[in-house]
Steps between C-alpha positions, in 0.01 A plus 500: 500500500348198662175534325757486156680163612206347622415318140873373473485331830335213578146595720503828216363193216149576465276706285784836486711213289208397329424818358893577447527223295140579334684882400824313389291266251275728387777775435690215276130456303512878440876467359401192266201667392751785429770251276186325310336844420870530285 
């Protein structure tokens, strides 16, 4: 459970948010690419 809240708290910031934030933007690419493909 701790290892979950770690990136929500402050001394989690660090490359887990990084690359949570890397998934979120890339998985918002794949859903334009999606719309334009219309």
């Amino acid at each position: 459970m701790s290892k979950l809240a770690a990136p929500i708290t402050p001394g989690g910031i660090g490359s887990k948010s990084i690359l949570f934030f890397a998934r979120r933007i890339n998985y918002s690419l794949k859903i334009i690419d999606l719309i334009n493909d219309y």
